[in-house]
C-alpha positions as CSV (number, residue, x, y, z in Angstrom):
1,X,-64.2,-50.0,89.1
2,X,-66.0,-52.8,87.6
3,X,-65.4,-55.9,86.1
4,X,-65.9,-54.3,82.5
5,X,-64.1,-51.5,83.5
6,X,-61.1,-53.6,84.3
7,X,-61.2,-55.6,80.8
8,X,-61.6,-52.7,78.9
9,X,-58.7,-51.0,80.1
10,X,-57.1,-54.0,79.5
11,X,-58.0,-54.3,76.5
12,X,-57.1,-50.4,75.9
13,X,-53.7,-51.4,77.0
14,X,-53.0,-54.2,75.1
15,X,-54.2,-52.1,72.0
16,X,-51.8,-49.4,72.6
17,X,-48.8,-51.3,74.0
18,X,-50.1,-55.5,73.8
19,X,-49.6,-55.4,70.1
20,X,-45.9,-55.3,70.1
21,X,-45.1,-56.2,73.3
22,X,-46.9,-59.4,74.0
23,X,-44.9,-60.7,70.5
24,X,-41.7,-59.5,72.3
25,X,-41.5,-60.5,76.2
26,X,-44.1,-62.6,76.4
27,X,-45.1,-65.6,73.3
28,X,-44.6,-63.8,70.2
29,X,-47.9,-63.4,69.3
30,X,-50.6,-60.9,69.8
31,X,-52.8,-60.2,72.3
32,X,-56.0,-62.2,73.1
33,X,-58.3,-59.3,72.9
34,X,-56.8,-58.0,69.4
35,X,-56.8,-61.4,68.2
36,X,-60.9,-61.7,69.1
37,X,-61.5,-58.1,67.7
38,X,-59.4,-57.8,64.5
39,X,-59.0,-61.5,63.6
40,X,-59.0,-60.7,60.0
41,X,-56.6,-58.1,59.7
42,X,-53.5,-59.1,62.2
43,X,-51.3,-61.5,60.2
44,X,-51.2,-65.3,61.8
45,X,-47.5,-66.1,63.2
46,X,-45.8,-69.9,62.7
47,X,-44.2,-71.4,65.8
48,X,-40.7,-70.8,64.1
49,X,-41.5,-67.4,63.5
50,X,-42.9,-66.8,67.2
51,X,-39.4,-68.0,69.2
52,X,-37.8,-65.6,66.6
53,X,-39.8,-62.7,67.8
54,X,-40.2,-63.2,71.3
55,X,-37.0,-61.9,73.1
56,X,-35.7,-59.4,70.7
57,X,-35.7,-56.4,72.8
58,X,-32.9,-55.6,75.5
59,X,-35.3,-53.6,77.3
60,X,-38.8,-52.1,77.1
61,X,-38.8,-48.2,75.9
62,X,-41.3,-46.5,76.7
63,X,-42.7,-43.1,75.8
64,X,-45.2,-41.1,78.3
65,X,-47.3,-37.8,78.4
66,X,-50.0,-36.3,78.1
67,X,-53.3,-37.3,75.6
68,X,-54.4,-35.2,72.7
69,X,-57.6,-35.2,73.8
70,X,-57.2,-31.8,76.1
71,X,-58.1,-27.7,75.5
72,X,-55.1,-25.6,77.0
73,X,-56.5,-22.7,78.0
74,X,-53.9,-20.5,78.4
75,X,-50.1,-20.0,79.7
76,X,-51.2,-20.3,83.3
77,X,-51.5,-22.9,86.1
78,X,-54.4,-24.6,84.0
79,X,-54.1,-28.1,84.5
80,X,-56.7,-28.5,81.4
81,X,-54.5,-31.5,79.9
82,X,-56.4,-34.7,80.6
83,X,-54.0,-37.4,82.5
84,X,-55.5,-41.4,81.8
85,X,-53.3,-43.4,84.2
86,X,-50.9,-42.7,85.9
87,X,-47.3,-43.3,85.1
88,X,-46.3,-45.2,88.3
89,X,-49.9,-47.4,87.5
90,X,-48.5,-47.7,84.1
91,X,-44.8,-49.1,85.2
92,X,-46.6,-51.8,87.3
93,X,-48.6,-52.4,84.8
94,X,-45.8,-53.5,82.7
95,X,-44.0,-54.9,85.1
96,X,-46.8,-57.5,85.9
97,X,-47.7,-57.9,82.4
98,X,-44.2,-58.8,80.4
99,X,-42.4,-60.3,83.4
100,X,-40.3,-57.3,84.8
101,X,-38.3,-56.4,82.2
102,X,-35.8,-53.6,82.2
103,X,-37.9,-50.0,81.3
104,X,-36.2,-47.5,80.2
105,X,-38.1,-43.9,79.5
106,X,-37.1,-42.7,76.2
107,X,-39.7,-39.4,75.9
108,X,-41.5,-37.8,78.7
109,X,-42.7,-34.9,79.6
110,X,-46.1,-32.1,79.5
111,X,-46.1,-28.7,77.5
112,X,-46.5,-25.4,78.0
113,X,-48.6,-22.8,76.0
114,X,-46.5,-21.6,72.7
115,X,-46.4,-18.0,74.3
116,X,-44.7,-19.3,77.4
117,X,-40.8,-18.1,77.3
118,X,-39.1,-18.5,80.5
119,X,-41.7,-19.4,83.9
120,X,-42.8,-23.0,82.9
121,X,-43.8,-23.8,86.4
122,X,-46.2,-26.0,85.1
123,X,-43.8,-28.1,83.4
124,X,-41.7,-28.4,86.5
125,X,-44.8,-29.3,88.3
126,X,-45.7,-32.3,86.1
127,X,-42.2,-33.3,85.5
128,X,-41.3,-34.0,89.2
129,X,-44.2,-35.3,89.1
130,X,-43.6,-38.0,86.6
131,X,-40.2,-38.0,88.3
132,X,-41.2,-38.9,91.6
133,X,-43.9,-41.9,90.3
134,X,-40.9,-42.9,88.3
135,X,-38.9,-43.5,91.9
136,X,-41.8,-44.8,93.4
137,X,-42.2,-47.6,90.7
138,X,-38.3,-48.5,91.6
139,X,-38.5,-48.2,95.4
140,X,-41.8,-49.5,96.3
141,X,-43.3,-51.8,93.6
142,X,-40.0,-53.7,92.2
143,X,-40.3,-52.2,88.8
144,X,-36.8,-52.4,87.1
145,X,-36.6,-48.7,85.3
146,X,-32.8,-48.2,84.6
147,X,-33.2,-45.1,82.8
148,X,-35.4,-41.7,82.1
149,X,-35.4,-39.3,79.5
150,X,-36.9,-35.2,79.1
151,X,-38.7,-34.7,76.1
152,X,-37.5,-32.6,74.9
153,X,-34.4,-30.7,74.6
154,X,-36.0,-27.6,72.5
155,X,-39.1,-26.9,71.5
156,X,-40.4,-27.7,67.8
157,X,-42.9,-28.0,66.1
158,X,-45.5,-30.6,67.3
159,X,-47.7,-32.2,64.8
160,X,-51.1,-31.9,66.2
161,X,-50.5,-28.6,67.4
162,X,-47.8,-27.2,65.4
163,X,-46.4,-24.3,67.3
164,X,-49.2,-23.8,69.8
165,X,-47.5,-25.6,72.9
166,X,-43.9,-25.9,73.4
167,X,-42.4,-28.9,75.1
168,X,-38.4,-28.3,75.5
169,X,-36.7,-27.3,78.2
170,X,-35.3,-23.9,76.0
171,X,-37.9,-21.8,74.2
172,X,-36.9,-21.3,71.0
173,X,-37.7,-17.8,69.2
174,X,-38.9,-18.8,65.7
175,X,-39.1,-15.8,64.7
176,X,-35.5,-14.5,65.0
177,X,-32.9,-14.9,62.1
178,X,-30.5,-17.2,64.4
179,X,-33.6,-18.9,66.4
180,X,-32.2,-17.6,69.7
181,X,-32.4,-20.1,72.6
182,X,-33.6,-18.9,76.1
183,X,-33.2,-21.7,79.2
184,X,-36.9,-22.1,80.5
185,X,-37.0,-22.7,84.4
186,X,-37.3,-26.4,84.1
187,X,-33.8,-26.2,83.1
188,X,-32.5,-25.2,86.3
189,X,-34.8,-27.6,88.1
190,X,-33.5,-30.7,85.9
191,X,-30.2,-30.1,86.1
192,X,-29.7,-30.1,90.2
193,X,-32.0,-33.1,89.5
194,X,-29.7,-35.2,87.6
195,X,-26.6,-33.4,90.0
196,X,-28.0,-34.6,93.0
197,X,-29.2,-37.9,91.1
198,X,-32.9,-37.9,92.2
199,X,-34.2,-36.5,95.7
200,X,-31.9,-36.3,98.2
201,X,-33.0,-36.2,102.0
202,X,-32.9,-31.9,102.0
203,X,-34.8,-30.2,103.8
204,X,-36.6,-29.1,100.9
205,X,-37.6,-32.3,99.4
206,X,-38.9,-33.4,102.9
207,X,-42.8,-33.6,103.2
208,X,-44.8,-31.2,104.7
209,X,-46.3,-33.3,107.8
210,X,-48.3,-32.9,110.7
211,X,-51.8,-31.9,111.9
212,X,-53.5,-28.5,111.8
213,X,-54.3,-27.4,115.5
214,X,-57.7,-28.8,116.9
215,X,-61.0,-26.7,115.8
216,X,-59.4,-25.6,112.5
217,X,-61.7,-24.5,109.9
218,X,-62.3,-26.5,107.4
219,X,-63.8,-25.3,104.0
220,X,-64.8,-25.1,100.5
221,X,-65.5,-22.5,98.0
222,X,-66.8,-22.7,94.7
223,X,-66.4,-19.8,91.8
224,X,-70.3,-19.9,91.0
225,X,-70.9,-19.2,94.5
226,X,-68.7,-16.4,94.3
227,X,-70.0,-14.8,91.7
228,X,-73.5,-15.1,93.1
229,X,-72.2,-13.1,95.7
230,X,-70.5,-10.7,94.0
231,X,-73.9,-9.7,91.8
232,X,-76.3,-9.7,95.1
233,X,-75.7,-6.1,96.7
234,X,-78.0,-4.2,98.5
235,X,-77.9,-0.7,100.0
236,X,-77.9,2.5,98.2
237,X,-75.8,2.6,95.0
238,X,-73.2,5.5,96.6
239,X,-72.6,2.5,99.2
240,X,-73.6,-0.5,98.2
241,X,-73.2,-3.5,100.9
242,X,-72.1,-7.0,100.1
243,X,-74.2,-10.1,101.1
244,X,-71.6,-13.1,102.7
245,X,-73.4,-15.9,103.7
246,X,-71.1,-17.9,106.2
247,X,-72.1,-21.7,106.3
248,X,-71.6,-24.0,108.9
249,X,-69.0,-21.9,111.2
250,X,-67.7,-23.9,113.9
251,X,-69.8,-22.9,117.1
252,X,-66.5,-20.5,118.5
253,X,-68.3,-16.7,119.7
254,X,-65.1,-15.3,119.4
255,X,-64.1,-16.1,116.0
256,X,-67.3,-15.6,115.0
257,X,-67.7,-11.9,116.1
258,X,-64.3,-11.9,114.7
259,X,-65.4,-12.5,111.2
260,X,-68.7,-10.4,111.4
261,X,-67.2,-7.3,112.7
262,X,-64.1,-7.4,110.1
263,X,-66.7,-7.9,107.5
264,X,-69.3,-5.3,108.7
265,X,-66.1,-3.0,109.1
266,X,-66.1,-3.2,105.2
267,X,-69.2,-2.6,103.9
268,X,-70.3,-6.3,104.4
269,X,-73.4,-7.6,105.4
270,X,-72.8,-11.0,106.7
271,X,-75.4,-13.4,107.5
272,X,-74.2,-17.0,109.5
273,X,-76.2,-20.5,108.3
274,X,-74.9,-23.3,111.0
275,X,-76.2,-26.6,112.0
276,X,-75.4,-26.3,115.4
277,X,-77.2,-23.6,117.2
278,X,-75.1,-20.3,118.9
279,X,-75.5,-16.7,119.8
280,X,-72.7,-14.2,118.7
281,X,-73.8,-12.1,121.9
C-alpha cells in the first residue's frame, strides 16, 4: 500500500467516523482532513465550546457490516457482498486513533437473500466471523470492546433494499395475517454462543492443523477452463470422448497411470502437460 493509499483511507475514515469522534475523545474539533476539504461548510468551534464536547461519550458505539455497494446473486454460498476493512483492522483502528476507549458493538451483522427461510449458513459464516475478529481485537491487540450486539432480532424492511435481503435471526413471513416467526439456523448458533460466552477450548472450535503428507498434489481449477473442456469432444456423436488436459502432475508413474486409466475407463481422453519429463510406461 502506498503512501496515498494510506492518507486516503485515512481520510475515508475520518470522514465516516473522524467527524464525530475526533470532537468526542480526542479535542473537540474536527478532523484535519475535513477541515482542509470542507472548510466552508463545517461550523468553527470556540475553546469553551471544545472542552464541552470533548468527553461526552461513556463509550464508543459502533455499528458494522456490510457496504451497499454489492449485487447478491442469489440465496446460496455467494459471498458477492463487498467487505472494505476488516472489523478487527477497524477496532485497532480506533483504538489507536481516540485513545482506547471502551467499544461497544451496537449493530452487526451480513444478510441473507429475502427468499431465504431457515438455512442462513451464510450468516453464521460471517457472523462468527465478525465474532472471532471481535475476540481477537480483545486478546491480541488491547482493544477494550466490553460489549457486542446481533443485528438484528427479525427481519424488516431495509431501506435500500426493502424486502430483498433479510438480516434477523427469525424470518419473518410478511405475507401471513399474524407475520409468523420461524428461528433461522443462526439462532441456534448464537445462542450456545452467548451460553458458552465465546469459544470455549472444544474440540470443535479447535483449528484444523498439521501438514498434508509429502508429494501431495497441489492445484487449481478455474470455471472457464472447465467449460472449455466440457465443449471440446471428439469421437463419434453415439460416444463422444472428453479431452482432460492434466498440467504439471507430479512426476509419480503410479498415480499417474492411476489417473489415465480411471479416466480412459470413462470415455476420457486424457492428455498429461508436465515440466518435468516422465514416461507412464
Amino acid at each position: 500500500m502506498t503512501e496515498k493509499n494510506i492518507k486516503e483511507c485515512q481520510k475515508s475514515l475520518d470522514f465516516v467516523l473522524g467527524w464525530f469522534a475526533k470532537p468526542i475523545f480526542i479535542d473537540g474539533d474536527y478532523p484535519e482532513s475535513m477541515r482542509s476539504n470542507l472548510s466552508s461548510l463545517l461550523p468553527e468551534f470556540s475553546e469553551d465550546e471544545k472542552k464541552y464536547i470533548k468527553g461526552t461519550a461513556d463509550f464508543f458505539a459502533l455499528s458494522f457490516g456490510a457496504t451497499l455497494s454489492f449485487q447478491l446473486l442469489d440465496s446460496h454460498m455467494k459471498f458477492q457482498q463487498l467487505e472494505s476493512i476488516s472489523l478487527r483492522q477497524l477496532l485497532y483502528w480506533i483504538s489507536c486513533e481516540y485513545n482506547n476507549p471502551p467499544v461497544f458493538i451496537v449493530e452487526n451483522s451480513w444478510f441473507v437473500s429475502g427468499s431465504t427461510k431457515r438455512d442462513d449458513a451464510k450468516y453464521i459464516y460471517y457472523l462468527k466471523k465478525f465474532i472471532m475478529e471481535t475476540l481477537k481485537a480483545i486478546r491480541y491487540d488491547g482493544v477494550n470492546v466490553f460489549g457486542y450486539t446481533v443485528w438484528s432480532l427479525l427481519d424488516g424492511f431495509e431501506w435500500h433494499r426493502g424486502y430483498s435481503i433479510r438480516r434477523g435471526l427469525f424470518y419473518v413471513d410478511f405475507q401471513s395475517h399474524d407475520k409468523k416467526l420461524m428461528p433461522k439456523s443462526s439462532v441456534l448458533f448464537y445462542q450456545k454462543l452467548i451460553e458458552k460466552n465465546g469459544f470455549p477450548p472444544l474440540p470443535e472450535n479447535l483449528p484444523i492443523e498439521g501438514v498434508f503428507p509429502c508429494g501431495f498434489a497441489w492445484g487449481i481449477v478455474d470455471n472457464y477452463i472447465q467449460v472449455s473442456l466440457m465443449v471440446k469432444l471428439v469421437g463419434s456423436p453415439a460416444r463422444p470422448v472428453l479431452k482432460i488436459i492434466l498440467i504439471n502432475l507430479p512426476d509419480n508413474v503410479s498415480l499417474l497411470t492411476f489417473i489415465t486409466t480411471v479416466l480412459e475407463r470413462d470415455g476420457c481422453k486424457a492428455f498429461v502437460a508436465n515440466t518435468t519429463p516422465f514416461s507412464l510406461h
